[in-house]
N, C-alpha and C positions, 0 to 999 in steps of 0.2 A: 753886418753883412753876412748873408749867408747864400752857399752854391749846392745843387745838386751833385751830387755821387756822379762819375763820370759811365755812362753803362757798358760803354763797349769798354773803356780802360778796366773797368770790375770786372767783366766776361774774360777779357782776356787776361786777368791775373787769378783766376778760377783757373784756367786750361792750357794758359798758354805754355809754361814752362815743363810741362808733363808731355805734351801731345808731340808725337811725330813729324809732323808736315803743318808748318802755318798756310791755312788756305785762305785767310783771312788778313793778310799783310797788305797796306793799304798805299805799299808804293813797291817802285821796280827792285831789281836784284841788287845785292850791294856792289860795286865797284873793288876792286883786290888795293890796299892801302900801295902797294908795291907800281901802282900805274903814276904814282904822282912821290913829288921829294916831296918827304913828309918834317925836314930840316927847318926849323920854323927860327931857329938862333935861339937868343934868349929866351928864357919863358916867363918875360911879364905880361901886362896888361896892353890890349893893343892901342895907342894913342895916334890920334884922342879917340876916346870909347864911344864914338858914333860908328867907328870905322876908317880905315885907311883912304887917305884924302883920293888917290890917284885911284883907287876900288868902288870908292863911292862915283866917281864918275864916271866908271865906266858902264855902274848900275844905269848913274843916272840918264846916260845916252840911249839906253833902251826904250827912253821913258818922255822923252825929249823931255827931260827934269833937269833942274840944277843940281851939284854934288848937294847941297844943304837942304833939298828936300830927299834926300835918303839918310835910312836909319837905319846900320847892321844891328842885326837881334841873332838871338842863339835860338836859329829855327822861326820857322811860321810861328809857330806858338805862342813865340814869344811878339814877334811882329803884333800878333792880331789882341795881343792880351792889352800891351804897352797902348796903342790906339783906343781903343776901350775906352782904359783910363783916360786919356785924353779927349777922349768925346763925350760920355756916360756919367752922370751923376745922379744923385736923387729925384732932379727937374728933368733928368732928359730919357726921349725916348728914342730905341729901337724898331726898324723893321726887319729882320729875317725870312728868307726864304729856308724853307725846310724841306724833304728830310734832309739834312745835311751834320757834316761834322759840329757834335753835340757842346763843344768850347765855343761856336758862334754862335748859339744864342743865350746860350749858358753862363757865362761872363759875362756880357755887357744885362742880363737880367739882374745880376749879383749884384749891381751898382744902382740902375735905373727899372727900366721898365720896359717890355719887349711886347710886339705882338706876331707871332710866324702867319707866314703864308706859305700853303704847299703846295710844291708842284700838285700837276695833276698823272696820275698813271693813266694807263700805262706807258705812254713816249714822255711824259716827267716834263708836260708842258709848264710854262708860264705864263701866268695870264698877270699883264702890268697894271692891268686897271685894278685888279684884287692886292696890289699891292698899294696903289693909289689910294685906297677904300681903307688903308690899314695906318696911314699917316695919320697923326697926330698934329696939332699945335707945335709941339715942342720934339717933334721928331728929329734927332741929330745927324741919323746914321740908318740908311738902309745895306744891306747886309748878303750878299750874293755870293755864293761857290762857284766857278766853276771854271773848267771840266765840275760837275756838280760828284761827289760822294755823301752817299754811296750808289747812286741812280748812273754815273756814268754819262750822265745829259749835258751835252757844248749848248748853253745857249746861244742863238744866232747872232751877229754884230749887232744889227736891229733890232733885237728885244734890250740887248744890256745897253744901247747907246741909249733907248727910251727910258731905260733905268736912271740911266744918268742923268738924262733930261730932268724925269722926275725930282730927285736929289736938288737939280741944280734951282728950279722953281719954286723949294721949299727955303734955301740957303742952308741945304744938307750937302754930306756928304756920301755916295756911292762907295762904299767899300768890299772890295770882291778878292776873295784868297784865289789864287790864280796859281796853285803850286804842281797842277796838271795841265798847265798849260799849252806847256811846251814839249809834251808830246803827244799833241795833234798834229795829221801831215801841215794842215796849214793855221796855225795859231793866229787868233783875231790878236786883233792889238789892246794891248793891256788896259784897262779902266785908266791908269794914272796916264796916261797919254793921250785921254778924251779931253782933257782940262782940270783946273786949280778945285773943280770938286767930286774926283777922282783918286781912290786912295787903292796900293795894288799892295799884297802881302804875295809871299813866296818863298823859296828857300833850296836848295840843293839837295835836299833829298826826295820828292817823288820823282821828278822829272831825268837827273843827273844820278839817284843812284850813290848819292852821299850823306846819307841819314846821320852818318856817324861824326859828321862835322859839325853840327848841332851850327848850321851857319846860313842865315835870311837874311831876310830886310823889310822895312815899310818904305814904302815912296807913296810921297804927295805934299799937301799944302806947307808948305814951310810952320806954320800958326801949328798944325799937328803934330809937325814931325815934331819940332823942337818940347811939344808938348809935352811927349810920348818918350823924347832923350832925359827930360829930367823925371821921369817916372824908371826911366832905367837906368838911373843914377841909386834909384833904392831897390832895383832887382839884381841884375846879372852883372853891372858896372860896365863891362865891357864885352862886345863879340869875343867867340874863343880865337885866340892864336892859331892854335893846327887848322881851325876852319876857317879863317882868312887867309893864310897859308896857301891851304886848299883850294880854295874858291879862287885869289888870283887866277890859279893856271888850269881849274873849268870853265872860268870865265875866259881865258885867253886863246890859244892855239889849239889848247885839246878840244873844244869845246862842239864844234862840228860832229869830228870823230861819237862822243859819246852822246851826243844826241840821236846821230844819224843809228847807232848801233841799239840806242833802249827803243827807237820810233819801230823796228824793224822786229823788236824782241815782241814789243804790245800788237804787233800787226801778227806777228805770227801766232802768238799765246791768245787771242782774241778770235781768231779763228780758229783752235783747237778747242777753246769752251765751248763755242758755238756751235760746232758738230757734235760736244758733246752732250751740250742742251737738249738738239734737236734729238736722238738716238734717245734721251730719258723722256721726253714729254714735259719740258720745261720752256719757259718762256722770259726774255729780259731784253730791255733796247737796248740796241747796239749802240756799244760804250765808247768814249771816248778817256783815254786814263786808262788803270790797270784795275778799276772796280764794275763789277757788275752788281743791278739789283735783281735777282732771281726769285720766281714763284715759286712756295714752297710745294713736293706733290703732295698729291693729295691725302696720303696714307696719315699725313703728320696736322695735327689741328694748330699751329702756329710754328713761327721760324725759331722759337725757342725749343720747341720740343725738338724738331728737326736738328736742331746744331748739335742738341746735348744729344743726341741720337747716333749722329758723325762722329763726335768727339768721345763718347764712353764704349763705341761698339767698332771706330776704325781707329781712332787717336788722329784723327783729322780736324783742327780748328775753322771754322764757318763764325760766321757774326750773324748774330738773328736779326732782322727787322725790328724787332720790338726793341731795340735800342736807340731804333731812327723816330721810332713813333707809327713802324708798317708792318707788323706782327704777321701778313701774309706771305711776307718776302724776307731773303738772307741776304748779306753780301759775301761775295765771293773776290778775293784777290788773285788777280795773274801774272802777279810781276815777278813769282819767284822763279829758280831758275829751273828751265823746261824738265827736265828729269821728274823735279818733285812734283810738276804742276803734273805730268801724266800721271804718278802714283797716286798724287791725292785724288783727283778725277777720279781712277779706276776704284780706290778705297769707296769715296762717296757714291758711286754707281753700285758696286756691289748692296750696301745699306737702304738702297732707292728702291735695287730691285724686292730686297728680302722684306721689305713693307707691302709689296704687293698686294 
């Protein structure tokens, strides 16, 4: 088995820990550990290591699921990786939509066999029949973001129900990271609640703002979940403590509160990019999430030169397109907290301008 080099994870161990202002962080501002009892009691393993029985259902009400089609993982990451395994072998193939986070097509290629379909620029359409056009015989798993990163693209209810459709007339399954979802004003309803070939990944940190709990889940067919539990029987064994801890009481009573407050942080910080776009001669659809895709200007012959340009001449980190596979475009993060988002803007404006 072999995987490709992760490229935004390399870019950003290039610059990330040197550079001043991350502009390129691909979820909201962290939460203060001080808002939540961070007492978790003993520090063993949380039992049973699918997750706490009374958490799991409360997942799985979201999802009109059963507790035993959810599966706590440490993080999306791990959600989307555990699945994978569970679907992806030497006989099996994937569909991917792309540009998207480089672990979806990137892992289940490391197993089986993948073929992407990309949006199209510039509104980062999706065209279902080119994913149609891309099924195989043995296609297991078609493969959707969204809120999509790094394009910032919600697709409609009725493109991803016709996803699922698709999925469902091959006797696949629709699997869509759905970890921006939940800050849109009004969130479709999650894939795993289309029906039994609906699989939804997620996690507490873009949305909620607790990266640091390293705490997801997968929800769907019971045949996966369980699949995907004994394959995390030889990864992580169990969710972390502090982030089921955690996650109880963001799933519980707070959970309104810190929604309604990142919805209102992305609405704000989403429209200071945009006047700032407009003011440079720059151009990106308006996002849903905290990631925009941004044209690189002109001065700069791809979003590589451009970043390393930001990053060695402001100490500003940017992500180039050419890690997505769109070397015309960068992405830009806005979830950090407003102070820094105006300094890196004014940094990276300065550098736009002296290109002139």
């Amino acid at each position: 088995m072999e995987i490709s080099p992760f490229a935004l994870e390399r870019w950003f161990a290039e610059y990330e820990h040197e550079a001043d202002i991350m502009l390129a962080e691909s979820g909201i501002r962290s939460l203060p550990a001080d808002r939540f009892d961070t007492d978790p009691g003993d520090l063993g393993y949380v039992i049973p290591t699918n997750g706490d029985p009374d958490l799991r259902e409360n997942i799985a009400d979201r999802y009109d699921r059963s507790p035993d089609e959810v599966l706590c993982t440490c993080g999306t990451q791990e959600a989307n990786f555990l699945a994978f395994l569970a679907l992806v072998d030497e006989d099996a193939h994937a569909v991917c939509v792309t540009p998207t986070y480089q672990a979806l097509h990137e892992v289940p290629r490391a197993f089986g066999s993948v073929t992407t379909v990309e949006l199209n620029p510039p509104r980062w359409t999706l065209d279902v029949d080119a994913v149609a056009d891309a099924v195989e015989p043995n296609t297991r798993v078609i493969v959707l973001n969204n809120p999509n990163n790094p394009t910032g693209r919600y697709h409609a209810e009725e493109t991803v129900r016709a996803l699922y459709d698709l999925a469902a007339d091959i006797d696949a399954y629709l699997l869509c990271d759905e970890v921006y979802r939940l800050l849109a004003d009004e969130p479709l309803p999650p894939v795993a609640s289309m029906g039994p070939h609906g699989l939804s990944t997620t996690s507490l940190t873009k949305a909620y703002g607790l990266a640091g709990t390293r705490f997801g889940w997968l929800v769907g067919d019971r045949e996966v979940v369980d699949a995907a539990w004994r394959w995390k029987d030889y990864t992580t064994i169990s969710p972390s403590l502090f982030g089921q801890h955690v996650a109880r009481q963001a799933l519980g009573r707070r959970e309104s509160t810190i929604l309604r407050e990142n919805r209102d942080l992305v609405r704000e910080h989403r429209a200071i990019v945009s006047d700032w776009l407009d003011d440079h001669g720059l151009d990106w659809h308006s996002p849903v999430g905290v990631n925009g895709f941004v044209t690189v200007p002109e001065a700069f012959d791809d979003g590589e030169a451009f970043c390393r340009a930001v990053v060695e001449e402001a100490s500003v980190v940017l992500a180039p397109g050419n890690v997505f596979g769109f070397p015309g475009y960068f992405r830009i993060g806005f979830g950090l907290p407003t102070e820094e988002l105006h300094e890196g803007l004014e940094r990276v404006g300065r550098v736009v301008a002296d290109a002139r």
